[in-house]
SEVO-437867 format. One record per residue: residue number from 1; residue in one letter; x, y, z of N, C-alpha, C in turn. Coordinates in Angstrom, 3 decimals. Example, Ala and Ser with C-alpha at 12.3 -4.5 7.8 and 13.67 -1.06 7.14 Angstrom:
// SEVO-437867
<1,'a',<13.190,-5.690,7.800>,<12.300,-4.500,7.800>,<13.200,-3.300,7.800>>;
<2,'s',<12.850,-2.250,7.080>,<13.670,-1.060,7.140>,<12.900,0.030,7.870>>;
END
This chain:
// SEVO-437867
<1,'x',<21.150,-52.423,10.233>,<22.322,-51.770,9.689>,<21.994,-50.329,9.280>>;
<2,'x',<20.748,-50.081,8.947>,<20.392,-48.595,8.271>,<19.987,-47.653,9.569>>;
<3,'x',<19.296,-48.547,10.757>,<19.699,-47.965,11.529>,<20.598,-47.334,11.892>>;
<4,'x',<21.287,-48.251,12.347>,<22.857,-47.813,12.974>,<23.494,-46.506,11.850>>;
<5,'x',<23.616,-46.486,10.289>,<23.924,-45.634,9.988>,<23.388,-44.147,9.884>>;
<6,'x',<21.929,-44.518,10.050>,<21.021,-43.053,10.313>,<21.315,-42.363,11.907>>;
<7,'x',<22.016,-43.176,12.475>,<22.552,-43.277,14.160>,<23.847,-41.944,14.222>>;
<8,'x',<24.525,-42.510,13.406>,<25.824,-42.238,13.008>,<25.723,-40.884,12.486>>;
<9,'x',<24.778,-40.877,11.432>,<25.492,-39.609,10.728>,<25.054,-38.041,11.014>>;
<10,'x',<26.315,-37.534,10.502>,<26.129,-36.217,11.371>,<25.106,-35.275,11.403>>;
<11,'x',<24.653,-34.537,12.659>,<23.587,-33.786,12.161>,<24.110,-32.816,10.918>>;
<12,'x',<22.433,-32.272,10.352>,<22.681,-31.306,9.359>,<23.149,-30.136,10.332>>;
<13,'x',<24.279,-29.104,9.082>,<24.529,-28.229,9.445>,<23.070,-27.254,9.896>>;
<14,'x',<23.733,-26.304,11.017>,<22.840,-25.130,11.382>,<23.270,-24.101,10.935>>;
<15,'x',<22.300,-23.353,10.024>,<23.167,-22.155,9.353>,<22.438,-21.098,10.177>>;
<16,'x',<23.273,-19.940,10.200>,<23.504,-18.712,11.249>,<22.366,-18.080,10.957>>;
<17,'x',<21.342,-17.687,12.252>,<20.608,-16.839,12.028>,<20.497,-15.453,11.323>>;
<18,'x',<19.522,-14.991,10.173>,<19.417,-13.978,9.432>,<19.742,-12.783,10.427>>;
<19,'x',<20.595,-11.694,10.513>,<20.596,-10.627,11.167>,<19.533,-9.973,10.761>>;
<20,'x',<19.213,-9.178,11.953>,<17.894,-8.465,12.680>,<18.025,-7.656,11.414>>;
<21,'x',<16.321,-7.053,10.702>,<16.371,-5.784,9.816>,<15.748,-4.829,10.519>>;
<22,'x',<16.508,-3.807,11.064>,<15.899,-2.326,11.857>,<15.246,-1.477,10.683>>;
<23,'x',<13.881,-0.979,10.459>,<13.399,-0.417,9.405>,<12.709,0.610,10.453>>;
<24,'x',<13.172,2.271,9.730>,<12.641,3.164,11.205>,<12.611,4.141,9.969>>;
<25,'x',<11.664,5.276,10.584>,<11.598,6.627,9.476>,<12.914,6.965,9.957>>;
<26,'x',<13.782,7.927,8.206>,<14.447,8.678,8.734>,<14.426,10.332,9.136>>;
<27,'x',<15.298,10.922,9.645>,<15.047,11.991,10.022>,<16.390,12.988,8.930>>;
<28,'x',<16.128,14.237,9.381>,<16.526,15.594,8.229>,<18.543,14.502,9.109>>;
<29,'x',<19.081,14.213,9.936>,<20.218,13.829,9.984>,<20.880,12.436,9.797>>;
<30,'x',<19.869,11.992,9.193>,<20.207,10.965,8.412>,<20.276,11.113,6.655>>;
<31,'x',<20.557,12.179,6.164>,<20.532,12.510,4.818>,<21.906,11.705,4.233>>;
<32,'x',<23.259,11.862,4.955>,<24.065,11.309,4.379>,<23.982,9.907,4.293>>;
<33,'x',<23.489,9.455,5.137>,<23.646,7.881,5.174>,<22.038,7.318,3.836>>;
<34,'x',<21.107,7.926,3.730>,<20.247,7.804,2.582>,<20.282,7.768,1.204>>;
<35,'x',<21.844,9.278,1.143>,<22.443,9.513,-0.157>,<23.340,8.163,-0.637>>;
<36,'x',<24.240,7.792,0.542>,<25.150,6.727,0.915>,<24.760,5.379,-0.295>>;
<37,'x',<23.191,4.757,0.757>,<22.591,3.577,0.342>,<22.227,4.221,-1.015>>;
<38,'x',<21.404,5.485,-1.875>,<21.235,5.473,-3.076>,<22.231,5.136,-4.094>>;
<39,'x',<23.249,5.753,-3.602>,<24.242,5.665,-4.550>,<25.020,4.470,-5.120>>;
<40,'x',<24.769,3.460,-3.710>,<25.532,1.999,-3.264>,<24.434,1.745,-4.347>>;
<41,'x',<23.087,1.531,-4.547>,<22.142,0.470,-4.731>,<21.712,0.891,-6.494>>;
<42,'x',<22.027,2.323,-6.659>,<22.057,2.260,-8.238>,<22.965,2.181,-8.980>>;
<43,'x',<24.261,2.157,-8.096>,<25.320,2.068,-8.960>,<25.471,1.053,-9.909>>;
<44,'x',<25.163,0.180,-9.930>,<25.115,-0.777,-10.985>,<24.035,-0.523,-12.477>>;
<45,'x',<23.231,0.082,-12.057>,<22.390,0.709,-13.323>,<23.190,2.269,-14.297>>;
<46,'x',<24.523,2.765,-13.448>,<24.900,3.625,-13.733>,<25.565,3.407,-15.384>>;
<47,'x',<25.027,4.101,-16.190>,<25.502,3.651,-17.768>,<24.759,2.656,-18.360>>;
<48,'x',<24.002,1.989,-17.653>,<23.277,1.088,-18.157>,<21.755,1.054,-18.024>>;
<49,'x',<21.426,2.219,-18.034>,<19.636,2.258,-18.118>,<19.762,4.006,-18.572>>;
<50,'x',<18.966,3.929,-20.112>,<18.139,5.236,-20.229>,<16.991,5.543,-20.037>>;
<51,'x',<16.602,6.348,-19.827>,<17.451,7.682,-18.936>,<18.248,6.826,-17.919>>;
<52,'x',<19.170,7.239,-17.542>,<19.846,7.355,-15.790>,<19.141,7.450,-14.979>>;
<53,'x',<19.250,6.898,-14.114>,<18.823,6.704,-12.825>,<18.772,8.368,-12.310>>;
<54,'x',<17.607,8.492,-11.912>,<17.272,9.823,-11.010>,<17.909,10.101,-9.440>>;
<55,'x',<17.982,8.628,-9.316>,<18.569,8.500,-7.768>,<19.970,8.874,-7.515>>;
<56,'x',<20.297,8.650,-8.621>,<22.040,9.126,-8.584>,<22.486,10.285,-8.586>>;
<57,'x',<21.086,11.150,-9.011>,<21.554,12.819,-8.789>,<20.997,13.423,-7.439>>;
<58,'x',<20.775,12.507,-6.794>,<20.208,12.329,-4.933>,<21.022,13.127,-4.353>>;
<59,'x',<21.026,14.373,-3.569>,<22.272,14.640,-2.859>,<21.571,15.202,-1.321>>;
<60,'x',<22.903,15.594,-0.707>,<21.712,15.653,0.867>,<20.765,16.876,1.108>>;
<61,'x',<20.812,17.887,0.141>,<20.220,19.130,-0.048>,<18.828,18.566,-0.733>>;
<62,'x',<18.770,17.590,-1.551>,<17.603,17.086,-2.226>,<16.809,16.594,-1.486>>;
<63,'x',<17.640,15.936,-0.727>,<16.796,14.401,0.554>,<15.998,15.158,1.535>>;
<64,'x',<16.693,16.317,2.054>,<16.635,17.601,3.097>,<14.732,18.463,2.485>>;
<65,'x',<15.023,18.507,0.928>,<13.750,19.064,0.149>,<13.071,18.360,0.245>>;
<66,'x',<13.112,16.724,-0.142>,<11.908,15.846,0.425>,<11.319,15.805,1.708>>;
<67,'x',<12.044,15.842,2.792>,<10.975,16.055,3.883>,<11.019,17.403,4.253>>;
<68,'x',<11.298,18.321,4.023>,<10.620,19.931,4.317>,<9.326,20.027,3.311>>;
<69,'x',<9.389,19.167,2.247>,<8.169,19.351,1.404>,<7.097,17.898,2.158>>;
<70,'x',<7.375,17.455,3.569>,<5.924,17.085,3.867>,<6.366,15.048,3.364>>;
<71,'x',<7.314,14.585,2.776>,<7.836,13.557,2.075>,<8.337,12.669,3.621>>;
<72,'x',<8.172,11.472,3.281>,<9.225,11.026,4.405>,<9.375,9.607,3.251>>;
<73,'x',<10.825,9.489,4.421>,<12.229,8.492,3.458>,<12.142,6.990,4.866>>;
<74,'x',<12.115,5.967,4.085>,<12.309,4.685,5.118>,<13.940,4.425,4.949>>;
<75,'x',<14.322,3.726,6.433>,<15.685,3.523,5.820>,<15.757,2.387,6.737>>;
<76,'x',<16.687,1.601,6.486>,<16.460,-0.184,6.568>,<18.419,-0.001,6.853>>;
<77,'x',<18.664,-1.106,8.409>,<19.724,-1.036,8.515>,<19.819,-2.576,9.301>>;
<78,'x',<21.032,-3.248,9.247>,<21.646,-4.551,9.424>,<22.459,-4.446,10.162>>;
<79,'x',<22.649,-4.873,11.337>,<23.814,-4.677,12.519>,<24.521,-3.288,12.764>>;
<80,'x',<23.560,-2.220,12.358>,<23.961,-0.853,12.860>,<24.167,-0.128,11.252>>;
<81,'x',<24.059,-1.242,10.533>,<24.822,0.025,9.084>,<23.699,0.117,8.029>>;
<82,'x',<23.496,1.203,7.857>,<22.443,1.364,6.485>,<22.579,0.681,5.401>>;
<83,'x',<21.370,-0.148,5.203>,<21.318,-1.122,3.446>,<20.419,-0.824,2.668>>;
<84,'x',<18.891,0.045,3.302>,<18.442,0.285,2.459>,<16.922,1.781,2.650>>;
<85,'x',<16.514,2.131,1.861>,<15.714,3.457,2.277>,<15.341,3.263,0.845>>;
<86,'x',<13.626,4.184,1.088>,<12.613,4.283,0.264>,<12.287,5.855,0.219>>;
<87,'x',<11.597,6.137,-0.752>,<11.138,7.520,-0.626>,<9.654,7.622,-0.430>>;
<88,'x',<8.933,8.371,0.523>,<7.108,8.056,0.041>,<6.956,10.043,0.337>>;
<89,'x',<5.749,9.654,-0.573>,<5.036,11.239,-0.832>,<3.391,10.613,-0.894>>;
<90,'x',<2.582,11.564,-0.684>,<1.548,11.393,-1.096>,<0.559,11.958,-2.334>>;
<91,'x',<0.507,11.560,-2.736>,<-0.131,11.435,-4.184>,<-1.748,11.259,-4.512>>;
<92,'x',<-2.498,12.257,-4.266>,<-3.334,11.644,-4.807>,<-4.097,11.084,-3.721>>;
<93,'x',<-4.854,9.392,-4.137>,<-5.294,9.068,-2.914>,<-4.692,7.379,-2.642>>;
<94,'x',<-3.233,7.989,-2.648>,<-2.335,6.700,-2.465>,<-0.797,7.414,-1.789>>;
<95,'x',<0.308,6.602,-1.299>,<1.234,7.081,-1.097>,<1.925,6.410,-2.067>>;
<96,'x',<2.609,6.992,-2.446>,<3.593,7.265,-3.411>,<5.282,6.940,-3.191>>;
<97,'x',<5.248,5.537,-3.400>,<6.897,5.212,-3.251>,<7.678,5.325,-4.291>>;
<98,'x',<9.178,5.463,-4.174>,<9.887,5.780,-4.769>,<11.302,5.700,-4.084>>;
<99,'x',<12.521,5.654,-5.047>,<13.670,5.302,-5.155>,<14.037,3.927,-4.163>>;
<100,'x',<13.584,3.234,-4.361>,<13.285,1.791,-3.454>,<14.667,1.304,-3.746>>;
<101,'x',<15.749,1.139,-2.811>,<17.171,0.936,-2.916>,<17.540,0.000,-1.886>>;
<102,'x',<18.208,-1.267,-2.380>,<18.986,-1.694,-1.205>,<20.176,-1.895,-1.897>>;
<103,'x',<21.534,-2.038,-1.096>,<22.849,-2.378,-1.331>,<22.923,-3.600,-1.897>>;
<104,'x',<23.702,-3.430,-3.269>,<23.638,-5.082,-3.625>,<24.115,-6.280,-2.866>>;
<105,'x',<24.792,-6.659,-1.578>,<25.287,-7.582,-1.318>,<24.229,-8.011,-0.042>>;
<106,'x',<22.828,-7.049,0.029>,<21.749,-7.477,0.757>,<20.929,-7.723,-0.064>>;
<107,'x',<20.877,-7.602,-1.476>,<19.317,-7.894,-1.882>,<18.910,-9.134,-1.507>>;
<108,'x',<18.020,-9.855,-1.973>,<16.994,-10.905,-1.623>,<17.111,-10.941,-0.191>>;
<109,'x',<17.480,-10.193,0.869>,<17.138,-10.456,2.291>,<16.171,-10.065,3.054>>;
<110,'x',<15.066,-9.366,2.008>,<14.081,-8.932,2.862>,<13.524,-7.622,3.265>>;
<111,'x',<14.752,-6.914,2.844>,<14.624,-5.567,3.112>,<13.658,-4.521,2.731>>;
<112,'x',<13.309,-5.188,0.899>,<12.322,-4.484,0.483>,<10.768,-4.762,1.333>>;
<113,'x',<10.616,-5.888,1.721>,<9.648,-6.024,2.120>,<8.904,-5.060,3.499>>;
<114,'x',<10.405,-5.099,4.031>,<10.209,-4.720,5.311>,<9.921,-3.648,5.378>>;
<115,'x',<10.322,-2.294,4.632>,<10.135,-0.974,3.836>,<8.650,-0.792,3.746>>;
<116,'x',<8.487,-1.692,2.783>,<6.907,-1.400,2.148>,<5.785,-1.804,3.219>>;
<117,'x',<6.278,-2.880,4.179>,<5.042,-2.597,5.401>,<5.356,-1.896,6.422>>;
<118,'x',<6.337,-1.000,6.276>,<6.371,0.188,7.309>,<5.596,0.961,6.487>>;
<119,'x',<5.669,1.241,5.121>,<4.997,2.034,4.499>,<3.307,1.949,4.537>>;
<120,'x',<2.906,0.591,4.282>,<1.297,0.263,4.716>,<1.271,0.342,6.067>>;
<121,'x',<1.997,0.783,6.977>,<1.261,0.567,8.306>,<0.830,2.565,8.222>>;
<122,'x',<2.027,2.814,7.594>,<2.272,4.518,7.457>,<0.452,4.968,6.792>>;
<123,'x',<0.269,4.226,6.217>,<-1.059,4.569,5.012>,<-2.286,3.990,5.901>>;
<124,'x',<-2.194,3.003,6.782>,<-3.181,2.797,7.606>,<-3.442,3.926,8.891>>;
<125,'x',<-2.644,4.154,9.410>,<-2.455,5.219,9.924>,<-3.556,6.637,9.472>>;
<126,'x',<-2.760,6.790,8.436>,<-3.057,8.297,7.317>,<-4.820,8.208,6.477>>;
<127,'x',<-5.102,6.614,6.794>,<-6.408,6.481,5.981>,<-6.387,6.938,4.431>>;
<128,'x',<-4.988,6.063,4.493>,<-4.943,5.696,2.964>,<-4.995,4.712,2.242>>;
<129,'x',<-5.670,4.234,1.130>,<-5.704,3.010,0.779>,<-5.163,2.303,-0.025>>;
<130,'x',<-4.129,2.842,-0.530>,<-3.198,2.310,-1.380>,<-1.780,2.632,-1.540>>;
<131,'x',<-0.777,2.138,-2.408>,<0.317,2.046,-2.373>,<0.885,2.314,-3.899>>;
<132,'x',<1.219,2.748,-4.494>,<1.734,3.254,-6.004>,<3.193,3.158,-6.153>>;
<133,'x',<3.418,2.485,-7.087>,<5.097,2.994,-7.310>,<5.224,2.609,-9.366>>;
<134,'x',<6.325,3.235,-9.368>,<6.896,3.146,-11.145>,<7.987,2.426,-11.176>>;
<135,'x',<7.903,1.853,-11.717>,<9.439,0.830,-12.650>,<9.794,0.413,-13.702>>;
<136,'x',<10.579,0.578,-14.287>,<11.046,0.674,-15.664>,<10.540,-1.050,-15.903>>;
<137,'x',<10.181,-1.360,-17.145>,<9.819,-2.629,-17.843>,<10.932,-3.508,-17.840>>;
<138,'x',<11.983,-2.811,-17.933>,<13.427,-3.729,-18.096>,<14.228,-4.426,-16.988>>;
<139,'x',<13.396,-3.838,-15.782>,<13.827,-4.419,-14.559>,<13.121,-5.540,-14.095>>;
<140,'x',<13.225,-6.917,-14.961>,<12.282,-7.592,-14.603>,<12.511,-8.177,-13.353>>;
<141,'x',<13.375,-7.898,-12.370>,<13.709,-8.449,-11.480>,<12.426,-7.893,-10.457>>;
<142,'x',<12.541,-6.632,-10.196>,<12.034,-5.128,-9.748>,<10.988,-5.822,-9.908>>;
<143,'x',<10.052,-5.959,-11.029>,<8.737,-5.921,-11.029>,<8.318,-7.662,-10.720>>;
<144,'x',<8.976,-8.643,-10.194>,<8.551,-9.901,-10.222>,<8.685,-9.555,-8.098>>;
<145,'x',<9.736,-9.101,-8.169>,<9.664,-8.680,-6.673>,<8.577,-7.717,-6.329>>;
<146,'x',<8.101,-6.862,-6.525>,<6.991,-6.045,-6.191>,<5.359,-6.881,-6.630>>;
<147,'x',<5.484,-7.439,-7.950>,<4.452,-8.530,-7.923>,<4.105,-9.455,-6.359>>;
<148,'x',<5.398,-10.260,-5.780>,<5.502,-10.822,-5.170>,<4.666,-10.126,-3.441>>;
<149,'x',<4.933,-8.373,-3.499>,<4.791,-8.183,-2.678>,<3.058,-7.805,-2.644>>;
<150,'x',<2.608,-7.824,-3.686>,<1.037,-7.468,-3.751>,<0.702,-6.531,-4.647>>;
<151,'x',<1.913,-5.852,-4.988>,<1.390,-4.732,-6.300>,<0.885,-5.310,-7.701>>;
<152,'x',<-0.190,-4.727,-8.140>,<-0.465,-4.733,-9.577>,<0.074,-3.522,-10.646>>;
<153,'x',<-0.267,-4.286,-11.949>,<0.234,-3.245,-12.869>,<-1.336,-2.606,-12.949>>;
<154,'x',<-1.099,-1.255,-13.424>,<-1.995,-0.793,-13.517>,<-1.717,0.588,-14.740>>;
<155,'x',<-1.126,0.941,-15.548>,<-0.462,1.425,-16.551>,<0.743,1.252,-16.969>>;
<156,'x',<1.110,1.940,-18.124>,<2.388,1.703,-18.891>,<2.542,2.443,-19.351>>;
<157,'x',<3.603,3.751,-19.913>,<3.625,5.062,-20.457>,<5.462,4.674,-21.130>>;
<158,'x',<5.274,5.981,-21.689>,<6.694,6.243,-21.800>,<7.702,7.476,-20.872>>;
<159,'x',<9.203,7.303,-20.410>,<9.134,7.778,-19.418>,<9.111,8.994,-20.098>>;
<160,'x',<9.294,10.359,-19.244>,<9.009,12.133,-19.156>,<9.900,12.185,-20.630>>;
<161,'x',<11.245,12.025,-20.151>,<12.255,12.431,-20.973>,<12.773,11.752,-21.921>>;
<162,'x',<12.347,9.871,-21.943>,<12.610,9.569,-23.184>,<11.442,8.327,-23.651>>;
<163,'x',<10.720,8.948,-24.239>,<9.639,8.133,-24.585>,<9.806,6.432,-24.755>>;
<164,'x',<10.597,6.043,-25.168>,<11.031,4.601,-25.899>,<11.102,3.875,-24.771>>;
<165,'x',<11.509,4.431,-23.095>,<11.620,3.724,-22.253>,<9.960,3.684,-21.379>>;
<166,'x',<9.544,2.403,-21.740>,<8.574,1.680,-20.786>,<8.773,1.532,-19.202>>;
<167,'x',<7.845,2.323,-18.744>,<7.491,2.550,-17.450>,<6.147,1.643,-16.979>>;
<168,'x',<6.173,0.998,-15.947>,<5.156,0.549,-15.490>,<4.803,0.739,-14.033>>;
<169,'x',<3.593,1.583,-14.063>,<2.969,1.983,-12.426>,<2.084,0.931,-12.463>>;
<170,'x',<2.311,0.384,-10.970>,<1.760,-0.642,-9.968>,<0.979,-0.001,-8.681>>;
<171,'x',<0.113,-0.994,-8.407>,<-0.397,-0.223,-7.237>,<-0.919,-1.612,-6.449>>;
<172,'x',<-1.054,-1.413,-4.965>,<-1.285,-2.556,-3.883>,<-2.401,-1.524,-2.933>>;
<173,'x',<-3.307,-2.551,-2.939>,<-4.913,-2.336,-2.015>,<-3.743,-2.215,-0.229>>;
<174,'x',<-4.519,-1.244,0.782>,<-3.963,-1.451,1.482>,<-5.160,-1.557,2.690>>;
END
């Protein structure tokens, strides 16, 4: 009888394959679509984190200054449309990420990940050995996800402009 009903019942659903994540450097004409995803991905911190978000005063003349100053920006896209872009500089004897953004209705899909090993392949390349980035203490989301991805903490300060807010730089062996 348990046969017959294990016979019977329906297969499990098949749920729809994850769409493809295209993660490519961007170039000086992709500025609007970079400003686009910053703005999409901090807007929710807008009013609600001191200082403000730096990313929100992002504009395409700024993005344009990051790579004429030698900077390059990752940008992460889902069936043709931008969800997400990183900033890297080099620093030191690490590259240096920054404004790490995806659109909220992609987070947990992967995107960050996919970013940050374009970025280590970028540093293998360059014969660099590490990976650096800053995040506010209060984002415990931020820092359990970057844990996840291999970064350590490795200081804690207060930020430039308002001391009281806890900053924590991480860094990943590459």
């Amino acid at each position: 009888m348990l046969e017959s009903k294990l016979l019977q019942a329906a297969p499990p659903p098949v749920s729809p394959a994850a769409p493809a994540i295209d993660v490519r450097w961007a170039s000086p004409a992709d500025r609007a679509a970079v400003v686009k995803v910053l703005q999409r991905a901090f807007a929710d911190y807008d009013g609600q984190l001191q200082p403000p978000p730096g990313a929100l005063t992002e504009t395409e003349a700024s993005v344009r200054a990051h790579l004429e100053r030698g900077g390059r920006l990752a940008l992460a896209f889902i069936e043709g449309a931008p969800v997400g872009a990183m900033f890297l500089e080099r620093k030191g004897d690490a590259l240096f990420l920054s404004r790490v953004s995806v659109v909220p209705e992609k987070r947990g899909s992967g995107i960050t990940a996919r970013m940050v090993a374009l970025a280590e392949e970028l540093a293998r390349r360059e014969g660099v050995h590490a990976l650096t980035l800053r995040v506010r203490e209060v984002l415990a989301q931020n820092l359990a996800l970057f844990e996840r991805l291999g970064f350590r903490e490795t200081s804690r300060h207060g930020h430039e402009s308002r001391p009281e807010t806890v900053m924590i730089d991480m860094r990943k062996a590459v």
